[in-house]
RODO-2510 file (C-alpha; in nm, 4 decimals, decimal comma):
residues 165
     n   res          X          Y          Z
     1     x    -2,8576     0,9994    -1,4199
     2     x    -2,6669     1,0679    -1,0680
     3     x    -2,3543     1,2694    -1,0613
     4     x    -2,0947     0,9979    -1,0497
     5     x    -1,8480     0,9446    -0,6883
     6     x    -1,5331     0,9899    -0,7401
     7     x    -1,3269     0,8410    -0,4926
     8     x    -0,9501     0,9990    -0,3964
     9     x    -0,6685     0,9686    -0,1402
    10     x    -0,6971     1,2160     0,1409
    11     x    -0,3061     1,3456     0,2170
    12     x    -0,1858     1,4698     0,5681
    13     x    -0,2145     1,8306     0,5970
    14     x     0,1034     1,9636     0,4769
    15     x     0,1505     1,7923     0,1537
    16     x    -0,2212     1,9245     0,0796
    17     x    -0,0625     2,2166     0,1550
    18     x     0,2243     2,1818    -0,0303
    19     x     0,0399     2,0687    -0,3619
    20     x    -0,2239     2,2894    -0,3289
    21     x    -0,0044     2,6155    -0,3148
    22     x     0,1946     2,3853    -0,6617
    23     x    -0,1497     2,3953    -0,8775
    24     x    -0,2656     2,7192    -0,7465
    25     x     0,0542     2,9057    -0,9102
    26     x     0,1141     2,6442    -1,1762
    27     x    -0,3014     2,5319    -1,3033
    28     x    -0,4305     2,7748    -1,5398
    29     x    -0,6906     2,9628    -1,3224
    30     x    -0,9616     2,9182    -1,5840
    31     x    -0,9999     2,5797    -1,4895
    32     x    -0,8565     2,5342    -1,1487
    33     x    -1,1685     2,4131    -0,9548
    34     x    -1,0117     2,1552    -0,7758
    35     x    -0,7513     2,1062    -0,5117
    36     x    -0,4627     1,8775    -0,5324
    37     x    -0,5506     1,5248    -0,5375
    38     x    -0,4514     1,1497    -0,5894
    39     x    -0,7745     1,0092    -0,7138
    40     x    -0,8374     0,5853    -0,6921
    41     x    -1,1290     0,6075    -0,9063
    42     x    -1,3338     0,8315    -1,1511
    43     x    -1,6810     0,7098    -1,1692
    44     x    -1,8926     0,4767    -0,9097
    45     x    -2,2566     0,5542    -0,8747
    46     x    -2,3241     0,7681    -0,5605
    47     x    -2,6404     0,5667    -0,4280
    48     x    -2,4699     0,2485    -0,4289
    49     x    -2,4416     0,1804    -0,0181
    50     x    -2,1698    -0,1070    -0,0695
    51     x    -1,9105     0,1969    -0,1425
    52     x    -1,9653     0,3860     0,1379
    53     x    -1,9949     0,0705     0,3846
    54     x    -1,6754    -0,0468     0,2293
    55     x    -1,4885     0,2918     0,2583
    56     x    -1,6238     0,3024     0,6337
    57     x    -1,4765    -0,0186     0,6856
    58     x    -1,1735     0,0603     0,5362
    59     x    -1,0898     0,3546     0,7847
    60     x    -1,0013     0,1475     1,0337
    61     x    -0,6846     0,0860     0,9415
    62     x    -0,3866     0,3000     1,0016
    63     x    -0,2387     0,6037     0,8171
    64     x     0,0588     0,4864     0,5683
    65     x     0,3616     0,6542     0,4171
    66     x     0,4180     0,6515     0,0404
    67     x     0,7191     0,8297    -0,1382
    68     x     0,6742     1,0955    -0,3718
    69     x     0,8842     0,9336    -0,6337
    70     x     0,9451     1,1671    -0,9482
    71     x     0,8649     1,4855    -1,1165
    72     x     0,6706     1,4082    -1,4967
    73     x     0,5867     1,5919    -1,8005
    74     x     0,2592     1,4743    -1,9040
    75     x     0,2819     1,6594    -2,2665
    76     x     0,0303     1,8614    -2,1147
    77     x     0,0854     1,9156    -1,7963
    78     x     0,2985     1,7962    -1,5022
    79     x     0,2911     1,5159    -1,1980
    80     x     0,4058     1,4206    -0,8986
    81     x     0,4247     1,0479    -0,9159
    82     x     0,3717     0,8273    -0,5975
    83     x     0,4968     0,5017    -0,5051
    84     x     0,3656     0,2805    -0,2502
    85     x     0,2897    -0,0920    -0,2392
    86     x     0,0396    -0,0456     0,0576
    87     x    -0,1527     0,2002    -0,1753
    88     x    -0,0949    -0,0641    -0,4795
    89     x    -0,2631    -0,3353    -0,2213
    90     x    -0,5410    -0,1177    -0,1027
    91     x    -0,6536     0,0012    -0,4749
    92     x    -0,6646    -0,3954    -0,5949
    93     x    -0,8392    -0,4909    -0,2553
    94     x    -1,1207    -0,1568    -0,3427
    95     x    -1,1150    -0,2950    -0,7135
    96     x    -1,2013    -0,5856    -0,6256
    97     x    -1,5254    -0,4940    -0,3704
    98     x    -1,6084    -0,2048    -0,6897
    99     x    -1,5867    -0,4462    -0,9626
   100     x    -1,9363    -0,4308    -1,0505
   101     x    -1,9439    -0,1055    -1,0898
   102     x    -1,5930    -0,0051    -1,2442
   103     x    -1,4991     0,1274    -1,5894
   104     x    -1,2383     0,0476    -1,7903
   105     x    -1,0372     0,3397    -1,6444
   106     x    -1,0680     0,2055    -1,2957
   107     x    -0,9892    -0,1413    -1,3824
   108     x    -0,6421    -0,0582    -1,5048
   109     x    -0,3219    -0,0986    -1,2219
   110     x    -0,3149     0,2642    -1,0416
   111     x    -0,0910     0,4577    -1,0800
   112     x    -0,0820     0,7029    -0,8606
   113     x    -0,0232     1,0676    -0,8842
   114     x    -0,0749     1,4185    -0,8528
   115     x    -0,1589     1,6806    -1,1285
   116     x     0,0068     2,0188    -1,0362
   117     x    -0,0487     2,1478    -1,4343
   118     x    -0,2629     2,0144    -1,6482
   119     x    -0,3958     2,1941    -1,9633
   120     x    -0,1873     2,3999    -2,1420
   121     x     0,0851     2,3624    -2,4078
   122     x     0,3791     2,1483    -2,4677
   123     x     0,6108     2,4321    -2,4530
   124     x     0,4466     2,5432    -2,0565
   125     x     0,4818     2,1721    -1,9561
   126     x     0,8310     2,1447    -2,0517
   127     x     0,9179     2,4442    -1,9025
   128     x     0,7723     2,3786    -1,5612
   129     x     0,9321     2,0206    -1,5702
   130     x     1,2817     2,1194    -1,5935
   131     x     1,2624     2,4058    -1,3580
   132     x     1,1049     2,1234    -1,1199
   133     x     1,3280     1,8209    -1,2013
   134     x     1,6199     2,0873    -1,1503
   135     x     1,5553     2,0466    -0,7519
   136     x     1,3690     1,7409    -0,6765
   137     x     1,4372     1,5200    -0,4070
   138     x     1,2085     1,1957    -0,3222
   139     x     0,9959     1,2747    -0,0383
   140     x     0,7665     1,1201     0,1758
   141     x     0,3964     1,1943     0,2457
   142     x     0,1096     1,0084     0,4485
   143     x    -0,2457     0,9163     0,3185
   144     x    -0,4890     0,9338     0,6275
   145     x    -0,8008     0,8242     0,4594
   146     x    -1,0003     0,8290     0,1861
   147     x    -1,2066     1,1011     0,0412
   148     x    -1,5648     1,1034    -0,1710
   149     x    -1,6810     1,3775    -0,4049
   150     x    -1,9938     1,3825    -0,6932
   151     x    -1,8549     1,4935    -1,0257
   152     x    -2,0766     1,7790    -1,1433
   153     x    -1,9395     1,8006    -1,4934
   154     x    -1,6508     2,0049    -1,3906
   155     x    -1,6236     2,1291    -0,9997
   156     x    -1,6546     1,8695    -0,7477
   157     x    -1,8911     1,8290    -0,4452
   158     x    -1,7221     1,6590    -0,1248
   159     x    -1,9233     1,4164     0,0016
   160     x    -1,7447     1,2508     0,2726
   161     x    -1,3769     1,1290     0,4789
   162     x    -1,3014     0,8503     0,5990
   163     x    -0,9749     0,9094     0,8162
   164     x    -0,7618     0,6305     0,9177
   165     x    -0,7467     0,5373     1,2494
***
């Protein structure tokens, strides 16, 4: 079987910055083979030219804002939720050209975010949530296209961008 596409937000270059440096001191390095990332959806099949027509289709529309709403503890782990009706609108419009090929994960309502910590104990979560919460502010950040990677059990490949015009 093909390693499955995985499709994600691409972010402007200093909030992939920013939330890169965040899960580089905050990930536990053992398994911290990704960068920061909002993903849309976890498992599309790779060959499938629809996708990438779609997606290329797609990038002609303009860069958006969303807000970076909240800090959350994830029991686990901690977030960086986002909010943005254009990105709502975008992920039903993508469900809807996917659905024959979605699981049940990618057929729920997005809700998008971004894992700084994920992996380790209650205790570490909680920790790094209140330090965080102490100083958060809502923020805004821009989404300039869309990204593709193969999941290979792990690490991620990057396939392609598509960058908004």
């Amino acid at each position: 079987m093909d390693a499955p596409l995985i499709i994600t937000l691409k972010l402007d270059d200093e909030t992939q910055f920013f939330f890169n440096r965040l899960r580089q001191e905050h990930f536990p390095k053992h398994v911290n083979y990704l960068e920061a990332h909002c993903t849309l959806f976890h498992k599309l099949p790779a060959s499938e030219p629809i996708i990438r027509n779609t997606l290329a289709a797609l990038s002609q529309r303009p860069a958006f804002s969303m807000k970076v709403a909240a800090v959350k503890n994830i029991g686990n782990g901690v977030v960086y939720t986002i909010e943005s009706g254009e990105l709502g609108a975008l992920h039903k419009s993508l469900q809807e050209s996917f659905a024959a090929w979605l699981t049940n994960q990618d057929r729920q309502t997005l809700n998008p975010h971004i894992t700084i910590q994920n992996k380790v104990t209650a205790f570490k979560a909680l920790t790094l949530y209140e330090q965080l919460k102490e100083s958060f502010v809502q923020f805004d950040i821009k989404a300039v296209g869309i990204s593709t990677f193969l999941y290979l059990n792990g690490p991620w490949q990057h396939v392609e961008d598509f960058t908004f015009k």
